[in-house]
C-alpha positions in Angstrom: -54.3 215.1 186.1 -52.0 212.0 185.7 -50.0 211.5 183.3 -49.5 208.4 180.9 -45.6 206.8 181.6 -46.2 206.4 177.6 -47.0 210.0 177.2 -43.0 211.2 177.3 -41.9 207.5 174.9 -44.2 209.0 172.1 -43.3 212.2 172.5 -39.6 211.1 172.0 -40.0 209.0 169.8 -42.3 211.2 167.7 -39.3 213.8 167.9 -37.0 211.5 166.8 -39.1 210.1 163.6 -40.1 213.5 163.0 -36.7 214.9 162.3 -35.5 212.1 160.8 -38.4 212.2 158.0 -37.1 216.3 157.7 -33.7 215.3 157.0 -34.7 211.8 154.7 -37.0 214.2 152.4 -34.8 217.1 152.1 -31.7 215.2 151.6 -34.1 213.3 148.8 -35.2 216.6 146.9 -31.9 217.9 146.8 -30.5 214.4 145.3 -33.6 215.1 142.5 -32.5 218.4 141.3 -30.1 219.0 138.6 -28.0 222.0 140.4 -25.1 222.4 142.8 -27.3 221.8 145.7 -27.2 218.2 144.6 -23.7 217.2 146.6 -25.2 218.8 149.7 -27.7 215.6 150.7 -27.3 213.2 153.2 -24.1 214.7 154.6 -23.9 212.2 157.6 -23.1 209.0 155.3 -19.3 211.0 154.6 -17.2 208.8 153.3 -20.2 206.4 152.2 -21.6 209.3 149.7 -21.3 208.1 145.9 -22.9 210.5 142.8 -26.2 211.4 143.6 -28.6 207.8 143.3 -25.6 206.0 141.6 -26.9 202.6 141.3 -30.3 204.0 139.6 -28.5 206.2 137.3 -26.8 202.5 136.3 -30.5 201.2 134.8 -31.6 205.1 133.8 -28.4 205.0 131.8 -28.1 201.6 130.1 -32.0 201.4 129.4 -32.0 205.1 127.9 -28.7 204.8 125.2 -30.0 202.6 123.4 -27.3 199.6 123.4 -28.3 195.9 122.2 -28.8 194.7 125.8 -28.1 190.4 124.5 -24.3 191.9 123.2 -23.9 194.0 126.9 -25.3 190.8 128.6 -22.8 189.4 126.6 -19.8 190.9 127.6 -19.4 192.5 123.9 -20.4 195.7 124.4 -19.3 198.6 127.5 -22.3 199.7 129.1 -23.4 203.3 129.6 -23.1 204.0 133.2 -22.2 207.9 133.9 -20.0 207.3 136.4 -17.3 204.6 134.1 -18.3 201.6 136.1 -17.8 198.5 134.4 -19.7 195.4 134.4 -23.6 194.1 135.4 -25.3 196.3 137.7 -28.6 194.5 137.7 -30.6 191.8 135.7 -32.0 192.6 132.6 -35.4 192.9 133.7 -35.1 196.8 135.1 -33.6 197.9 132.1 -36.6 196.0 130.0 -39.2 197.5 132.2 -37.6 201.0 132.3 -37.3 200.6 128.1 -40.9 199.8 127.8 -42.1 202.5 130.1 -39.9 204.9 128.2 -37.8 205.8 131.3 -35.6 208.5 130.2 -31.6 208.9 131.6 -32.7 212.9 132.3 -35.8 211.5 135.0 -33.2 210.0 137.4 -34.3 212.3 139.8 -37.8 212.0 140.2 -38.1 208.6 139.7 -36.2 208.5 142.6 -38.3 210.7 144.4 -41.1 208.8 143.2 -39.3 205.5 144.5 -38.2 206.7 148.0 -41.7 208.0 148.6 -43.6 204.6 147.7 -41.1 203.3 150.0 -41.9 205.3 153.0 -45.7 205.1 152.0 -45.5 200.9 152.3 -43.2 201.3 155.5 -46.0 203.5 156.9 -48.7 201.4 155.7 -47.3 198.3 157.2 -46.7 199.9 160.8 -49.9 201.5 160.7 -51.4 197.6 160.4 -49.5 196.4 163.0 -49.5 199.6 164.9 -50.7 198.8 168.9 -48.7 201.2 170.8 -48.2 204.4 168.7 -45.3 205.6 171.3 -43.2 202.3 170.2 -44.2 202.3 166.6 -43.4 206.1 166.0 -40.0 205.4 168.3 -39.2 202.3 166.2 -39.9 204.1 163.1 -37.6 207.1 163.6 -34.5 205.0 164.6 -34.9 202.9 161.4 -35.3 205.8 159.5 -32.1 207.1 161.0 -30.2 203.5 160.5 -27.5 203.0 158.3 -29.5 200.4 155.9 -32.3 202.8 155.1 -29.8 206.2 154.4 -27.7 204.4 152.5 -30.5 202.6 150.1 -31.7 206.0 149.5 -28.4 207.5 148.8 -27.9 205.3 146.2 -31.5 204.7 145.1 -30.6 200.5 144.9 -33.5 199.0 143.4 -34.0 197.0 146.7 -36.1 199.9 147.9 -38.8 199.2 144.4 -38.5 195.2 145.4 -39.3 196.1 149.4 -42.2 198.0 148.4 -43.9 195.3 145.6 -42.9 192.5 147.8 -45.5 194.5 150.2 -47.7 194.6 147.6 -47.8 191.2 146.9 -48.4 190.5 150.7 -51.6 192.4 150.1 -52.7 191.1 147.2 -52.8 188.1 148.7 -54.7 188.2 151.1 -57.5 189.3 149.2 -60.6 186.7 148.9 -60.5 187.2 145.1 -58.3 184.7 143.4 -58.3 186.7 140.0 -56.6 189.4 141.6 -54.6 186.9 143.9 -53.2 185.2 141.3 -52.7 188.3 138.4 -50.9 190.3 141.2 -48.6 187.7 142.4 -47.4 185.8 138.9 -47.0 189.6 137.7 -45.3 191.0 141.0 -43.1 187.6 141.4 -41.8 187.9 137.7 -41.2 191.2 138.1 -39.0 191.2 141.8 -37.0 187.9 141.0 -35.9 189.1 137.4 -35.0 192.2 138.9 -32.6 191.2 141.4 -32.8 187.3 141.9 -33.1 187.0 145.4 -36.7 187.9 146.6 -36.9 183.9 145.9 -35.6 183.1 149.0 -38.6 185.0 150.4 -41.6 183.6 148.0 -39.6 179.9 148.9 -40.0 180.8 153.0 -43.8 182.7 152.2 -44.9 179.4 150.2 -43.2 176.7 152.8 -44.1 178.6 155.9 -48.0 179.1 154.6 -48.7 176.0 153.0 -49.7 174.5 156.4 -52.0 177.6 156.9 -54.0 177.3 153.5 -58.2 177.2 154.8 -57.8 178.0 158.3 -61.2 179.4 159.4 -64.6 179.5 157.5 -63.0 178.9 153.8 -61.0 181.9 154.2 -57.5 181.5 152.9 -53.8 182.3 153.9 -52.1 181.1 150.6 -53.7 177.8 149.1 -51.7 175.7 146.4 -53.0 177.7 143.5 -51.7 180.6 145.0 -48.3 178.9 146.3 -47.9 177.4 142.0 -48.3 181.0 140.7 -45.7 182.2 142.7 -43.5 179.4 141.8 -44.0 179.5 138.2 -43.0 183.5 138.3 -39.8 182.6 140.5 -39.3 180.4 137.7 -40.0 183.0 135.1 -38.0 185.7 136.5 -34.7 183.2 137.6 -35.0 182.5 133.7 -35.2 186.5 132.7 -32.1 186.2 135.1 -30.0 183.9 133.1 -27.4 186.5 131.7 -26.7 187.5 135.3 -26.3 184.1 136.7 -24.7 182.6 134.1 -22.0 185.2 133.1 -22.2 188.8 134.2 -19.8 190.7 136.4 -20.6 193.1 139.3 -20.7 197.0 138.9 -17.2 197.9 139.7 -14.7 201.1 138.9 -11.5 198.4 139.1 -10.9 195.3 137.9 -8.4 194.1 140.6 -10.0 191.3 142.9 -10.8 193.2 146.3 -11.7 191.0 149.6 -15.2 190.3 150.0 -17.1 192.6 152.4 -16.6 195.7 154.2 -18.0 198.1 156.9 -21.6 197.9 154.7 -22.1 194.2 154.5 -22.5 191.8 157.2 -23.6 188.2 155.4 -21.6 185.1 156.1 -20.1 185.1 152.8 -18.3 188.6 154.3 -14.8 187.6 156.2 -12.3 188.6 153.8 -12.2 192.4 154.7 -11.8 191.7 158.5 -9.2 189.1 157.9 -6.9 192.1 155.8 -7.5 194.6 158.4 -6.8 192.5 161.4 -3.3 191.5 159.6 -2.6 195.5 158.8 -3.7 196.1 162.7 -1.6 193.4 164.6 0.2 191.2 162.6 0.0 188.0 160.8 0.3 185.6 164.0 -1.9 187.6 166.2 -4.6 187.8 163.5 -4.8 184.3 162.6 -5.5 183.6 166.2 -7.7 186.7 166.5 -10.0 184.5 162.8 -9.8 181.4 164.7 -11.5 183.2 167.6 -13.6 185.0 165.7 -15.0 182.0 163.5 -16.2 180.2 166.8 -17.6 183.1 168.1 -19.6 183.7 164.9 -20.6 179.8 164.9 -21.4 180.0 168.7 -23.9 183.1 168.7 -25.8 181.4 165.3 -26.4 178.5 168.2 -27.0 180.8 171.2 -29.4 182.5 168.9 -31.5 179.8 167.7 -31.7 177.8 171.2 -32.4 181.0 172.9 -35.7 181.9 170.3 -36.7 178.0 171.2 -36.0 177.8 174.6 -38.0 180.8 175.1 -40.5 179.6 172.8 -40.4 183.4 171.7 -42.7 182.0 168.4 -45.6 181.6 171.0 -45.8 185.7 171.3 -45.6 186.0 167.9 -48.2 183.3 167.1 -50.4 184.7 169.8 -50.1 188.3 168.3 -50.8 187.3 165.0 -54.1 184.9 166.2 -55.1 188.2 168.0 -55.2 189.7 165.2 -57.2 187.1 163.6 -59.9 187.1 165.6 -60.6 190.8 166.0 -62.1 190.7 162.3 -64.4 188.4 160.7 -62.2 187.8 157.6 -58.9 188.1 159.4 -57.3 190.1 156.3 -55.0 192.1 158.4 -53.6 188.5 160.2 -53.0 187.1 156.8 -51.3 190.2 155.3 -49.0 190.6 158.8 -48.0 186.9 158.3 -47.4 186.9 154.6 -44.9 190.2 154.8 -43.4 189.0 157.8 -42.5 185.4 156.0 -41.4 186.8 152.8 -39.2 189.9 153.6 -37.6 187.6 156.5 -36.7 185.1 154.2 -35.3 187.0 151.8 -33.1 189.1 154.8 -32.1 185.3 155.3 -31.2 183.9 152.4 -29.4 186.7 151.5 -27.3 186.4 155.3 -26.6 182.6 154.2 -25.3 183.0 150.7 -24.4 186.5 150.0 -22.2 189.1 151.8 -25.2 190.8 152.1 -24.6 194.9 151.7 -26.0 196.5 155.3 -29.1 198.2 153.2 -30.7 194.8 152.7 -31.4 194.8 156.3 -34.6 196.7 155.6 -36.0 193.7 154.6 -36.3 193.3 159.1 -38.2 195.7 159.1 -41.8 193.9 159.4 -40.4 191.7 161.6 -38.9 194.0 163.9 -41.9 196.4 164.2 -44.3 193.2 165.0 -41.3 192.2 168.0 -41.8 195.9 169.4 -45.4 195.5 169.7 -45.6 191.8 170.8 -46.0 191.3 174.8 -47.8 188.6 177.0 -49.1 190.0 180.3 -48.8 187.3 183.1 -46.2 185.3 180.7 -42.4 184.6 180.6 -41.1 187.8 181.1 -38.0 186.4 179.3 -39.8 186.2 176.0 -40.4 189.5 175.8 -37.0 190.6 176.6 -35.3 188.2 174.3 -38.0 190.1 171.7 -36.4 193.5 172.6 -32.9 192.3 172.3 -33.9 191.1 168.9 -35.7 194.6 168.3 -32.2 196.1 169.3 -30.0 194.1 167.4 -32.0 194.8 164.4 -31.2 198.5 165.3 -28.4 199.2 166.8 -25.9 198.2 164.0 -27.5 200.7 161.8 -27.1 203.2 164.2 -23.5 202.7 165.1 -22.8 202.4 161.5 -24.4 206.2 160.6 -22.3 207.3 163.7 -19.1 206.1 162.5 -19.9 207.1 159.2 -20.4 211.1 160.4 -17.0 210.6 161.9 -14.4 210.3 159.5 -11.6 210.7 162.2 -12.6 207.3 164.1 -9.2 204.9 164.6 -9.6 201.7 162.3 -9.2 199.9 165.3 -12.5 201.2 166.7 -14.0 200.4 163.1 -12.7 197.1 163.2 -13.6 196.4 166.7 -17.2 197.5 165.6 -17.1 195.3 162.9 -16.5 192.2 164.9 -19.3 192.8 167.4 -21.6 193.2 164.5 -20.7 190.7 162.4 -20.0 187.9 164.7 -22.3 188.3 167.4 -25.2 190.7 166.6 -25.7 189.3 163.0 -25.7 185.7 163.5 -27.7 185.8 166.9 -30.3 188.2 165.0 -30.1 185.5 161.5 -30.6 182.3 163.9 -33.6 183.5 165.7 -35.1 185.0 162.9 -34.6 181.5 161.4 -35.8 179.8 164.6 -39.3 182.3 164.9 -39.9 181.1 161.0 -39.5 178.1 162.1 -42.5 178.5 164.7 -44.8 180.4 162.4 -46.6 177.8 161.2 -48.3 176.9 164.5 -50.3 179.3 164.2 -53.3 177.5 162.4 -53.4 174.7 165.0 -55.9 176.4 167.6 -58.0 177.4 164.3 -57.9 174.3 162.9 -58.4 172.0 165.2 -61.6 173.9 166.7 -59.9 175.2 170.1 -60.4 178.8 170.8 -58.5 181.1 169.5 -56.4 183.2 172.1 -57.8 186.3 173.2 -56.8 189.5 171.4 -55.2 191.7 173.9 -56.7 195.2 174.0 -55.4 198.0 172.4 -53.4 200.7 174.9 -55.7 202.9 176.0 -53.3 205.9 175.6 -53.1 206.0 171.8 
């Protein structure tokens, strides 16, 4: 009997997202108990490991003491964080929600649990959606779920793991035919994601932009319509208001108040150089390392253009245009197309705007996830082979940062000159070629509707892999 080249991938990669999930979940329970076992999860982050879910204990704590949250806003009052950490953690709008839910300090742990599970169950339900090839989408799946981003976000429990999983959703809900439940879900769901943490607004901006050109596309069936597109706009607005005591005065969650140089090993936006400027000085010298920023700055600026004339040269926007049209056509209302797209849109964005404005803490990278599972699936038989190689190097970059980050983390002994060395082939190549293509296949999206529009056929879905 022959077997399947496919048949060994899936196996590995069901090995690999197998143990991964064994050593997510226990590492998870034993960060929800209340005994010494506690300190023994997620040993391979080392040095990264802070008190167990530090940043949710910040919004268990401060909603549950009861302090006058317009006076802590304020800067009158010292919050409640276990740990002595002064200053804002997060908008007001957690600790409101968590208050009116009657969140106690004590159920840390298993609203953790709770929140690390609805995670996985989104991620799952996503790739499941997209899900052609179960050999790449259970490979894919296990090295994200061993990457950096994701073991860090649950160490900590950041509240960018509740956002990820509404922001999916809200990419359901609309693309439901009802426009009750279209519009109830997304002013709720919008309010409630922007007040939390301000910048899921890049990601309803891109969703909005991207899909305005899409809205009625086939039959009176449609993507987001300009209903749809003000409702999300006036809960941007609502929740950027909610917001206003972060924007407009509160610190960041720190242990010190001595100014520290933006950045580190766990963030990789463009607002992240001064950490690599102090440790190339410490390494080699003030002369050396001034030449070594000057070189490192047009190396950052020349991948953001290699990246973005690469994804257009390449037209690598026609694979995912064609995937998504596949899609389309395979069912008569084309729900699964529209919910694909609108994920895909928002979560990029947001991974964007965060890269352009923020130093962007490695664990927001999750938000690459939809469009890094769609790039593994994508492929055009009798194309450019280029396109779908410039995909996997996309698919790769997306990964291998996270990977190389766990592995430096799980050994403490590495030289700083290897961590620093690390840290400039992330930051200055891999990043910015990843952020400029994933700005240049947004960019394409919205030629999607034109065979649909204008009456030409749509492409022809490509047929699933026969060794599923």
């Amino acid at each position: 009997m022959q077997v399947s080249p496919r048949r060994p991938l899936r196996w590995l990669g069901i090995l690999i997202l197998g143990s991964g999930l064994i050593y997510t979940v226990s590492s998870l329970l034993l960060y929800s108990t209340d005994g010494p076992w506690r300190q023994v999860g997620f040993p391979l982050l080392g040095p990264w490991r802070m008190p167990t879910f530090a940043d949710l204990r910040w919004v268990t704590a401060t909603s549950d003491c009861g302090i006058d949250l317009n006076a802590f806003y304020a800067g009158k009052l010292v919050g409640c964080d276990a740990f002595g950490r002064k200053g804002v953690g997060y908008p007001p709008m957690a600790l409101w929600l968590f208050r009116l839910l009657g969140i106690k300090a004590a159920w840390t742990g298993i609203i953790g649990l709770i929140t690390a599970m609805g995670f996985l169950a989104s991620t799952a339900f996503y790739l499941l959606k997209i899900n052609r090839n179960t050999a790449v989408s259970a490979l894919v799946a296990g090295l994200l779920i061993w990457g950096f981003p994701i073991q860090l976000c649950f160490e900590r429990m950041n509240i960018d793991i509740l956002i990820y999983s509404l922001i999916i959703l809200n990419c359901g809900l609309l693309s439901l035919r009802s426009a009750f439940l279209r519009g109830l879900g997304s002013l709720a769901l919008s309010i409630a994601t922007v007040g939390m943490k301000i910048y899921p607004v890049f990601g309803y901006f891109c969703l909005i932009l991207l899909a305005a050109p899409l809205a009625r596309v086939r039959d009176g069936i449609f993507r987001i319509n300009r209903i749809d597109g003000l409702i999300i706009l006036a809960g941007c607005a609502v929740g950027l208001i909610s917001a206003a005591p972060v924007l407009t005065g509160g610190s960041s969650l720190s242990t010190s108040s001595l100014p520290a140089a933006e950045g580190g090993i766990g963030s990789h936006g463009l607002l992240a150089f001064g950490f690599i400027n102090a440790d190339l000085v410490q390494l080699y010298g003030l002369q050396p390392a001034r030449a070594l920023v000057r070189l490192n700055f047009m190396l950052k600026i020349s991948s953001l253009i290699a990246g973005f004339w690469l994804t257009i040269a390449l037209d690598l926007g026609a694979t995912l245009r064609r995937y998504i049209a596949g899609l389309d056509a395979q069912e008569p209302n084309g729900r699964r197309a529209r919910f694909i797209l609108n994920t895909i849109s928002s979560m990029t964005g947001i991974w964007l705007g965060c890269y352009l404005f923020t130093i962007s803490y490695d664990y927001r990278l999750i938000f690459l996830i939809p469009m890094i599972g769609v790039l593994a699936q994508c492929r055009q038989p009798g194309g450019n082979p280029w396109q779908r190689r410039w995909g996997l190097c996309l698919v790769a970059m997306g990964l291998i940062p996270g990977l190389s980050t766990m592995l430096l983390s799980a050994l403490p002994a590495t030289s700083p000159s290897l961590r620093t060395t690390h840290e400039i082939i992330v930051e200055f190549m891999m990043m910015p070629l990843l952020a400029s293509s994933a700005a240049a296949l947004l960019s394409q999206l919205p030629g999607l509707a034109w065979p649909l529009r204008t009456g030409r056929p749509a492409p022809v879905p490509i047929p699933p892999d026969p060794d599923r």
